[in-house]
N, C-alpha and C positions, 0 to 999 in steps of 0.2 A: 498220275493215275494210268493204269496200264489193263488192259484186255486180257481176257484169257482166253483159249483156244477153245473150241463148244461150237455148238450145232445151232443151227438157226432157230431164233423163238419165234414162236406161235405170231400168227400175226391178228394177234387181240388189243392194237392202239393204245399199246403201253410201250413201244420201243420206234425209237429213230434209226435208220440203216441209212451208212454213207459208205463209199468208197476207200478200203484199205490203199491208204499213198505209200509208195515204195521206196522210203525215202528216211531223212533221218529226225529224230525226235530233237526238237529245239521250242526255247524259251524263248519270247522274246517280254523284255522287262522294261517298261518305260519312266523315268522316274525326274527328273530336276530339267526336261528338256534333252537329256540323254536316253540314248536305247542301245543297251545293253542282252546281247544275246547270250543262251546256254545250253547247254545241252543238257540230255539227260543225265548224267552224271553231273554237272552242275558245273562242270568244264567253259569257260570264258569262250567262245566262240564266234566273236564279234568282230576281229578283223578277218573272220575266214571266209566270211560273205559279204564283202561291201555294196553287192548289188542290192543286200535287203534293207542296208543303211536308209533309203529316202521315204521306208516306212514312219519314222521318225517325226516326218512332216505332218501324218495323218493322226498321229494316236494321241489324244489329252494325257498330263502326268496320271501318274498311278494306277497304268493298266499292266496287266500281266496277263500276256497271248500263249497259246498251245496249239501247237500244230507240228508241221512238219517240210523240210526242207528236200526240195525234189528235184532231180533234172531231167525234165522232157524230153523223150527221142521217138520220133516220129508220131508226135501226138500222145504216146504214153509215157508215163511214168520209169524211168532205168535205173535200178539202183545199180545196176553193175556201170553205169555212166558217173553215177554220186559217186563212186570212186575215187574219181580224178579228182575230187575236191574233198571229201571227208577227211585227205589226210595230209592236206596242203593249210598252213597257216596263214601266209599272206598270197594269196592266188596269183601270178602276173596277169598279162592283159588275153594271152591267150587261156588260160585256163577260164576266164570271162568270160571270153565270146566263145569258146566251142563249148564249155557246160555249163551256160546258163544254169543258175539255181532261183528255182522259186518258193516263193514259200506257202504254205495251204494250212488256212488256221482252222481250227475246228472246236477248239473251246475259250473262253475266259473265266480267269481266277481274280482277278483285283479291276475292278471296276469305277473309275471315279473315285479315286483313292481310298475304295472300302474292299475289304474281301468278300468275296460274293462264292466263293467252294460251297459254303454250307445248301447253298438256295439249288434249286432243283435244276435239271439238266437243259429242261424246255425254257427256263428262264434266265440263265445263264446264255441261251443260244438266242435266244430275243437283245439281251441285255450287245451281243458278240455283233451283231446284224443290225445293232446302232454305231456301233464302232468301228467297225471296219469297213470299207466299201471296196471294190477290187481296183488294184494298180498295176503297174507297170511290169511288178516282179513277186505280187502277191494275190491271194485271192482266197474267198470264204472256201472251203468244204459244201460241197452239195447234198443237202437232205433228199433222201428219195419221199416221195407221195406214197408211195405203193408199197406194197407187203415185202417183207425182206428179202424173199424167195425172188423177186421181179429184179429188184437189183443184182442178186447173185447171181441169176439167168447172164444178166448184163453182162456182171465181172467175168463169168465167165467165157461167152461167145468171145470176147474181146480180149482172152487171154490174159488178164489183169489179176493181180494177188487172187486179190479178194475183199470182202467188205467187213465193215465194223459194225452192230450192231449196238443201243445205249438206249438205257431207259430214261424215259423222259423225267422222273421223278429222283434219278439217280443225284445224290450228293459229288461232288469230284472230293476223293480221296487217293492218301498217297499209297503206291503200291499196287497190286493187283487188286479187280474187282470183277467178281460176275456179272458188276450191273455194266460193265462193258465184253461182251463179246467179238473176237474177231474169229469170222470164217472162211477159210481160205480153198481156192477151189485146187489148189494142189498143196499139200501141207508144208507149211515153211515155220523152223524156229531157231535160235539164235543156241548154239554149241559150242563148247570151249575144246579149243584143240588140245590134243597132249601126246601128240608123236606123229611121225611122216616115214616114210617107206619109196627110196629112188624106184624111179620111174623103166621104163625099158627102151630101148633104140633112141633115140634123139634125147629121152629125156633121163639116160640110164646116168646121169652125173648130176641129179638134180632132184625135185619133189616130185613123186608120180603121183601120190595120195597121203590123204591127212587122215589120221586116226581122229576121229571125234565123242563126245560125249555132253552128257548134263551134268548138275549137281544134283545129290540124292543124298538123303538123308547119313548113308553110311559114305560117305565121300564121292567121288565120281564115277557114275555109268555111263560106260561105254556102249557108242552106238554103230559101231564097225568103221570103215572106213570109206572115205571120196575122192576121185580125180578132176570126175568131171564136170567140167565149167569152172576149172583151175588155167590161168594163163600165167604167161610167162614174168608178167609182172607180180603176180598174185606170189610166186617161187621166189622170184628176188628178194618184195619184202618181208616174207613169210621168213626167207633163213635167215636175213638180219637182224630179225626179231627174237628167232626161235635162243630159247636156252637149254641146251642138251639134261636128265638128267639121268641116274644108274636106273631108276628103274620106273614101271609102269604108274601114270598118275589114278589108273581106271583100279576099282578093286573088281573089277570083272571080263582084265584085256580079253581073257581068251575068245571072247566074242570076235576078233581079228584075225583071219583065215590066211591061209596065202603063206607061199612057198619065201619071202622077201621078209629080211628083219626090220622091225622098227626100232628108228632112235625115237626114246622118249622125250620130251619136253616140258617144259614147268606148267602147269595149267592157265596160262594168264594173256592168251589172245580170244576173242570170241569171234565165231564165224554164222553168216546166216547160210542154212541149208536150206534143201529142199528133198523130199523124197515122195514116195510113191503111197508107202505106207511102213509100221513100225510095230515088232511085236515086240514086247518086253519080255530081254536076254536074248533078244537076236538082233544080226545088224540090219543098219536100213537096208529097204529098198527103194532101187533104181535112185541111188541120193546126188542129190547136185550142187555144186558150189557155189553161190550168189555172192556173195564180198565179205570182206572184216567187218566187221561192227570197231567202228573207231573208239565209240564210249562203252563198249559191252562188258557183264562185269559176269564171267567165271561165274561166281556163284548166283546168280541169278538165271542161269542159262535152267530152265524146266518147262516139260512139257507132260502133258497128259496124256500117257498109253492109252 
């Protein structure tokens, strides 16, 4: 189940608001004595975190946890830190100790080896606060008491995404749902790259900026292009990935300004941005680059003008 981008609701004691974690969406599946991690995309990701392995000890068969995998740097959340590890398979021991991954559960789907999606959100979150207790390398999602507004105060003084908001009465279903809201106090959402444009002075042999877009009903719209908060490792694996092709994947490049040509590329990396604001048929602004989406899928990448 997935959030959609929207404005804080009313705060009439029909919605729970917790803290948007900045970090990656994972499964964890418990079943014969075995615990079997995934990702969103349904990708096997269980040797790529062995620190979450001793949850195993805590969970009865036939639970199935949602949350999200995070690594802390200086007391918050970094997903530009989750790097070093969303796209490492078997971690060594330093990639362990300098990016601790933790993990932050926030709902249950299988309960006591029954499916429990259909039962309401508030019960499912009682049913999650018998099961889980916090450990060493995991821990629940914090409910706020207070009106949605109070937490977003929060998220934002403290510079943090932002927060999620979910109805108490909400069913967990697959795909987007209104009945989960995220709002974010600077807008971030997940773009499929489709061309790069060299950079100038140090970086004139290399990536200066990615041309980005979403999926739209008439194939991909383009939302101009980013540099910034591109490092030099973000350039390395960005062009071993990239696949050149003749021509534009956007059917609306010309949104892409600037004296410098772009090579085109396949639509099939997703990246998470950030920008300021967004008019539809022009490019962002002030946009910034936050990391690959390891699991991100092209055609899911949408956002609400």
């Amino acid at each position: 189940m997935k959030a959609v981008v929207d404005v804080l609701p009313r705060d009439d004691g029909t919605w729970s608001t917790e803290l948007k974690w900045d970090g990656m969406r994972l499964m964890m599946h418990m079943a014969d004595g075995e615990l079997i991690m995934r990702s969103a995309s349904g990708r096997d990701t269980t040797k790529a975190f062995p620190e979450l392995l001793q949850l195993a000890d805590h969970l009865p068969d036939g639970t199935v946890l949602d949350g999200e995998a995070i690594v802390m740097v200086d007391g918050e959340p970094s997903f530009r830190a989750l790097q070093h590890r969303i796209h490492v398979d078997r971690p060594s021991s330093k990639h362990l100790s300098e990016y601790p991954v933790k993990f932050v559960v926030f709902d249950v789907l299988w309960f006591g080896g029954h499916d429990i999606t259909s039962l309401p959100f508030s019960r499912r979150r009682d049913a999650l606060e018998q099961t889980v207790d916090t450990g060493p390398s995991w821990l629940v999602s914090i409910l706020s008491q207070g009106a949605p507004q109070d937490l977003f105060d929060v998220a934002a003084a403290r510079g943090l995404e932002g927060v999620v908001c979910k109805r108490l009465d909400s069913p967990y279903v697959q795909g987007r749902s209104a009945h989960w809201r995220k709002i974010k106090v600077r807008p971030r959402t997940d773009m499929v790259i489709g061309g790069w444009s060299l950079g100038s002075g140090a970086l004139s042999k290399t990536i200066g900026s990615l041309v980005v877009g979403i999926a739209h009903p008439d194939g991909y719209l383009c939302a101009g292009s980013v540099g910034s908060g591109l490092t030099d490792a973000d350039r390395k694996f960005l062009r071993s990935r990239f696949i050149e092709r003749e021509s534009s994947p956007f059917f609306n490049s010309e949104v892409v300004t600037g004296p410098d040509p772009v090579v085109w590329v396949e639509p099939e990396i997703v990246a998470e941005i950030g920008f300021a604001r967004w008019d539809e048929g022009m490019p962002l602004w002030q946009p910034t680059f936050h990391g690959i989406r390891a699991d991100g899928d092209p055609s899911g990448t949408q956002y609400r003008l």
